[in-house]
C-alpha positions in Angstrom: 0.0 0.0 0.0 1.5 3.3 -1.3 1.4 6.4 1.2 -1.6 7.9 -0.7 -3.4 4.8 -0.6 -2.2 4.6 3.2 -3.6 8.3 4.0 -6.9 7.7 2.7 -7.6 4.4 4.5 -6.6 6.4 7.7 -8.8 9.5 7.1 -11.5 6.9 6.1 -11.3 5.6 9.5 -10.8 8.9 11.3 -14.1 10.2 9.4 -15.9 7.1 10.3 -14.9 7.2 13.8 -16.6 10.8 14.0 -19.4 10.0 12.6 -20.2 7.1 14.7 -19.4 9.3 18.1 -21.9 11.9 16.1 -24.4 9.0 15.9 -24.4 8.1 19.9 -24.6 11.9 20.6 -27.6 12.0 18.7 -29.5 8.8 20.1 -28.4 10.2 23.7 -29.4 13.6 23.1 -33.1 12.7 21.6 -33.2 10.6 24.3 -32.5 12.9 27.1 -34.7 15.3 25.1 -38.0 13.2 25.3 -37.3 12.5 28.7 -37.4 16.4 29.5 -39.8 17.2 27.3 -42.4 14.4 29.1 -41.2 15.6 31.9 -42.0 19.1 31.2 -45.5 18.1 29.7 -46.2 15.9 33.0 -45.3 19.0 35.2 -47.8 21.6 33.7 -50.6 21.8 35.9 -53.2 22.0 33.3 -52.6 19.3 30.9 -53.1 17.3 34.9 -56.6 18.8 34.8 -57.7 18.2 31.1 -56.7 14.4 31.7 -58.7 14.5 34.9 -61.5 15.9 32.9 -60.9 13.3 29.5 -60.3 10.4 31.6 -62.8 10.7 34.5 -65.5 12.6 32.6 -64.8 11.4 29.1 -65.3 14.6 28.1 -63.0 15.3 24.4 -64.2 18.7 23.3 -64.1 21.8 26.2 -63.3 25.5 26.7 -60.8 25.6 29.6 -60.2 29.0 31.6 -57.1 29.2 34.2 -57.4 31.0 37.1 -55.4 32.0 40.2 -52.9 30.3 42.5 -53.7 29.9 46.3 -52.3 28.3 49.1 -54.4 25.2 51.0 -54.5 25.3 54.3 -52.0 22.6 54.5 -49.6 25.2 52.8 -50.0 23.8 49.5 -50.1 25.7 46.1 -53.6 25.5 44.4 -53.9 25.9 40.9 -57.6 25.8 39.5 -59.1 25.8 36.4 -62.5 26.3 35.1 -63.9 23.8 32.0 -66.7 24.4 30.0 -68.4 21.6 28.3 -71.3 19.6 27.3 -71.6 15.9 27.9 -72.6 13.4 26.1 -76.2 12.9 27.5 -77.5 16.3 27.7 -77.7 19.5 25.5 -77.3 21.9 27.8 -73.4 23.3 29.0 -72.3 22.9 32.3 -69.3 24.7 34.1 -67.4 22.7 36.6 -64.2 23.8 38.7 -61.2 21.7 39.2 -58.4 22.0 41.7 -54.7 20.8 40.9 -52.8 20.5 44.1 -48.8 20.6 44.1 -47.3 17.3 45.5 -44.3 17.9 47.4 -42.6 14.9 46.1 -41.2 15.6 42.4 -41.4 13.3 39.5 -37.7 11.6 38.7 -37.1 14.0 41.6 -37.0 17.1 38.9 -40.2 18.1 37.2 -43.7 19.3 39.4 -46.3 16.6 40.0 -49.6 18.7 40.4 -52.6 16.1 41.4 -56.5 16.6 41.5 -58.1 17.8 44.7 -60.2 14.7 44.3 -57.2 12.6 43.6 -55.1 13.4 46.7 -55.3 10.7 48.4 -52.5 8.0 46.6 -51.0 5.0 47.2 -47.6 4.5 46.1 -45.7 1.2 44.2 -48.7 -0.4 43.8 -47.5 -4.0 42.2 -50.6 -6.4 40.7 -49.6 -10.0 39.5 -50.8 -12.0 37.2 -49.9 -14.5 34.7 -47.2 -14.2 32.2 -49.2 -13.4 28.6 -52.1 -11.4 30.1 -53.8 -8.4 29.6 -54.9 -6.3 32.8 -57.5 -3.9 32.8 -58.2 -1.0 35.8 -61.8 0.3 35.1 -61.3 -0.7 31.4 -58.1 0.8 31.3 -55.7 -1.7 29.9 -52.4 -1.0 31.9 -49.3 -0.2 29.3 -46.3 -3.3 29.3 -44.5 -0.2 30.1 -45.2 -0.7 33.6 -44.4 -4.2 34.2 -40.7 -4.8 36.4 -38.2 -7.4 36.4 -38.0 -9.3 39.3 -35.5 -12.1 39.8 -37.5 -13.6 42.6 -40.5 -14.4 40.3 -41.7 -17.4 38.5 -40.9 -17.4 35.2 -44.5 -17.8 34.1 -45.8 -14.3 36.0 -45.3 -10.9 35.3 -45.9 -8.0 37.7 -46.9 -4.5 36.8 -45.8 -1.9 39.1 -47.6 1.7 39.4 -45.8 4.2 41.1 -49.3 6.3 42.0 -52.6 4.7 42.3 -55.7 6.8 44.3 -57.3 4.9 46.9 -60.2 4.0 45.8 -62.3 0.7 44.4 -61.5 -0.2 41.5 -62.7 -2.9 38.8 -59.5 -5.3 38.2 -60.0 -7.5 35.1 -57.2 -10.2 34.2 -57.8 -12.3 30.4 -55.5 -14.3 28.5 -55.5 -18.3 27.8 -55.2 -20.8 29.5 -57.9 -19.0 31.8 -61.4 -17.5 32.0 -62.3 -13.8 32.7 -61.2 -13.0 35.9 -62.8 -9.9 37.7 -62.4 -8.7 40.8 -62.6 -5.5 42.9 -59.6 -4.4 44.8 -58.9 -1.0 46.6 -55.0 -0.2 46.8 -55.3 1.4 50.6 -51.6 2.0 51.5 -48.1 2.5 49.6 -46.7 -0.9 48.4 -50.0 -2.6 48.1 -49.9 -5.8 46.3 -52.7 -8.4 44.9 -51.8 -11.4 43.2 -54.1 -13.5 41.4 -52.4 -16.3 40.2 -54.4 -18.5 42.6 -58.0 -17.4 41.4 -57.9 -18.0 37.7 -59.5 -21.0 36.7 -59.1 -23.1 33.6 -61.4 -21.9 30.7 -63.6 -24.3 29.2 -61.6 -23.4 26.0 -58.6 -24.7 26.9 -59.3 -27.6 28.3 -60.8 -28.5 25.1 -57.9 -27.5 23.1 -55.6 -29.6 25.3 -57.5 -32.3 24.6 -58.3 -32.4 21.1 -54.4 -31.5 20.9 -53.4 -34.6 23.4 -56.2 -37.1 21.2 -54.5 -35.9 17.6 -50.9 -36.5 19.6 -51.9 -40.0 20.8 -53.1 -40.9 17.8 -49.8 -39.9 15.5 -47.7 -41.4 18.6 -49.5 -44.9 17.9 -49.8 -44.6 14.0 -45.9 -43.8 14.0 -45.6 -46.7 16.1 -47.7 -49.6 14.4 -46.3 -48.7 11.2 -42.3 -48.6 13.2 -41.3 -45.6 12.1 -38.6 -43.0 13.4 -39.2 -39.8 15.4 -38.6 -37.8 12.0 -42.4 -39.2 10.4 -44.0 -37.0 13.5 -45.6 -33.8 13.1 -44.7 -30.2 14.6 -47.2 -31.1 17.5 -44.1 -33.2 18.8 -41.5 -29.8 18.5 -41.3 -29.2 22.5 -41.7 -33.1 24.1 -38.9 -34.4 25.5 -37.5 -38.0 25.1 -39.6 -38.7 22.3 -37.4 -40.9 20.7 -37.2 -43.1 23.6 -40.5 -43.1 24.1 -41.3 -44.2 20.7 -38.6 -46.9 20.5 -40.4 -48.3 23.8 -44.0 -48.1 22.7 -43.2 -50.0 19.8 -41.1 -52.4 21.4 -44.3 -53.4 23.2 -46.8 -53.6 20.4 -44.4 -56.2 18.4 -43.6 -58.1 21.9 -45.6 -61.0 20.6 -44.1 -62.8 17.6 -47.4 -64.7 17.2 -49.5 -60.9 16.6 -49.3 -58.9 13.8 -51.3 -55.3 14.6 -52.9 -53.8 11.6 -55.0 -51.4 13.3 -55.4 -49.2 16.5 -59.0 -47.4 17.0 -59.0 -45.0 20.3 -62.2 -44.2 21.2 -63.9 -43.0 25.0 -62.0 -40.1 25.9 -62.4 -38.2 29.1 -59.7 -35.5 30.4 -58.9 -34.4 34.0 -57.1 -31.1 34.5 -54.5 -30.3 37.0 -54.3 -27.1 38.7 -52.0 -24.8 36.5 -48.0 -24.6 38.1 -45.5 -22.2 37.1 -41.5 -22.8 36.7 -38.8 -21.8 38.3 -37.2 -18.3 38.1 -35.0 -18.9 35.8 -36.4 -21.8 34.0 -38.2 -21.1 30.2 -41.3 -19.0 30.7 -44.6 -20.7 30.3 -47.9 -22.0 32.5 -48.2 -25.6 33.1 -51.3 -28.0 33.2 -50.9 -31.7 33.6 -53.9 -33.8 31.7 -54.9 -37.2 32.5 -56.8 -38.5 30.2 -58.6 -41.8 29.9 -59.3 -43.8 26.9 -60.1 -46.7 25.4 -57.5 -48.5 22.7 -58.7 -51.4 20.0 -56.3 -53.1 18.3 -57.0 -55.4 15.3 -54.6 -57.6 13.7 -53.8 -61.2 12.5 -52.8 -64.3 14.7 -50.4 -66.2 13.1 -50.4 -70.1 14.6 -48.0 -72.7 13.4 -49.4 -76.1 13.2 -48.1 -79.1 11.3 -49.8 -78.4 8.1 -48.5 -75.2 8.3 -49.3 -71.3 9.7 -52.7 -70.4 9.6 -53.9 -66.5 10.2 -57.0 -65.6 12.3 -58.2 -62.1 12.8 -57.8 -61.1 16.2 -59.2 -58.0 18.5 -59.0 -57.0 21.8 -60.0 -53.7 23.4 -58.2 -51.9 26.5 -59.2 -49.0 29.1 -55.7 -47.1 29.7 -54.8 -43.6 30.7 -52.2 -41.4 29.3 -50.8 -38.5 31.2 -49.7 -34.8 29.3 -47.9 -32.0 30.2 -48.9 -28.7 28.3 -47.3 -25.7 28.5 -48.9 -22.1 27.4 -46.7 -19.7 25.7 -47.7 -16.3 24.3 -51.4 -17.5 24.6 -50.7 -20.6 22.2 -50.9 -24.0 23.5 -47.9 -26.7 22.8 -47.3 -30.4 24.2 -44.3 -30.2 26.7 -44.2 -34.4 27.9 -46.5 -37.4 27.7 -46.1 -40.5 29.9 -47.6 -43.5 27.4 -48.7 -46.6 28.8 -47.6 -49.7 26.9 -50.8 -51.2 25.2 -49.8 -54.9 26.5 
């Protein structure tokens, strides 16, 4: 390399260099710059009261009229604010006065937190916990991912969402997401650090029990057909992806179905089933995310097939069928609301 060819690769590098510190000043400035400016937005007193008025009053369109500061007669400064509006069931205007109180404690200890007269009252680090994949709702307000923590303590297979103010007051919790039913509650946060955790009240919906068990009847069925016809682990489907020892498993069951040299299987028929469902159970910390249900489920298994008998004239075939009562035990996991087959225990049909 010549030294013009050798000062261009260096200034190359030197102008890349700059540009790449340019680029991490950017992303930090823009950064810092939302920050403030939320901040800022937070800290004006009267974008506090129109959300009080559009969330509370669900009131979009209003005339808004600031008036003076006073002090409470705790000492605090009081901003208020007059809205103008109509609502929604009725023709006429109405005037109502609202009160924005300054909190002593700062947001991000820097920008003003002014709070409703009516709204005073707060608890603080409010932490609801539910399952992992769910959607929580206060008073029909679904509560932004934003909020939810990491906590290293936790089951893998719950979440928690954490809310730095909440007013004390009743309110309508609502908890949905598979593998359980609408769960609804009400729950009033009364002091700072309040927690609820409803793990242990949501119940099984009817919906997914049935898809576990149309999903463990197809998987028995394949398991079996795989197995009768002695094929590998590679002939199953993707409802197989997640189960563990699957391989052995198959090796074993088809061991058994060819232990008698005399019987040749032609045909399996499963027929009778009925499903019992395990409370749900959630995995370690650090273990893979998911919620757990363990299915039992009975059913009955026909084979068909040829006897073979040797005799002195030679072998002679008979049709042969025999019908069984077993009961196969799954382990389903739930993942980002979809279901998937985690383990089965088989029993041997002989």
């Amino acid at each position: 390399m010549d030294k013009q060819q050798q000062y261009k690769w260096r200034k190359h590098r030197k102008n890349k260099r700059i540009l790449t510190a340019w680029l991490v000043c950017a992303g930090v400035l823009s950064a810092a710059a939302a920050f403030v400016y939320q901040g800022t937005y937070d800290s004006n007193p009267q974008k506090s009261a129109e959300r009080y008025i559009k969330n509370e009053k669900n009131i979009e369109t209003y005339t808004v009229q600031s008036g003076e500061r006073n002090l409470s007669e705790e000492g605090k400064i009081v901003q208020t604010f007059t809205f103008t509006y109509t609502p929604k069931d009725s023709k006429d205007p109405i005037t109502e006065t609202v009160d924005l109180i300054r909190q002593d404690k700062k947001r991000y200890g820097m920008f003003e937190r002014w709070v409703c007269n009516d709204h005073v009252d707060e608890a603080k680090n409010v932490k609801i916990t539910v399952p992992v994949d769910s959607k929580v709702m206060l008073d029909q307000k679904t509560l932004d991912s934003s909020l939810v923590i990491e906590d290293e303590k936790m089951t893998a297979g719950a979440k928690s969402y954490v809310l730095p103010y909440l007013e004390k007051k009743e309110y309508q919790l609502k908890v949905t997401g598979l593998p359980f039913e609408i769960y609804e509650t009400k729950w009033k946060p009364d002091q700072d650090s309040s927690t609820i955790d409803v793990r242990g009240e949501c119940k099984l919906s009817e919906n997914a029990k049935t898809q576990m068990q149309e999903l463990g009847k197809q998987a028995l069925k394949e398991f079996f057909s795989a197995a009768v016809q002695k094929q590998t682990v590679q002939a199953l489907g993707s409802t197989f992806d997640k189960v563990q020892d699957k391989e052995t498993l198959l090796k074993t069951v088809t061991g058994n179905l060819f232990s008698d040299p005399g019987l040749v299987i032609k045909h399996l028929e499963f027929s009778g089933f009925s499903s019992t469902y395990g409370e749900p159970y959630y995995p370690e910390a650090k273990d893979e995310s998911y919620i757990g249900i363990e299915v039992k489920t009975k059913y009955n298994c026909k084979y068909t097939g040829n006897r073979i008998t040797e005799g002195e004239d030679g072998d002679t075939e008979t049709e042969e069928s025999q019908s069984y009562a077993k009961e196969v035990k799954f382990y389903f996991i739930y993942q980002g609301g979809k279901c998937y087959l985690k383990s089965m225990e088989i029993p041997n049909l002989f």
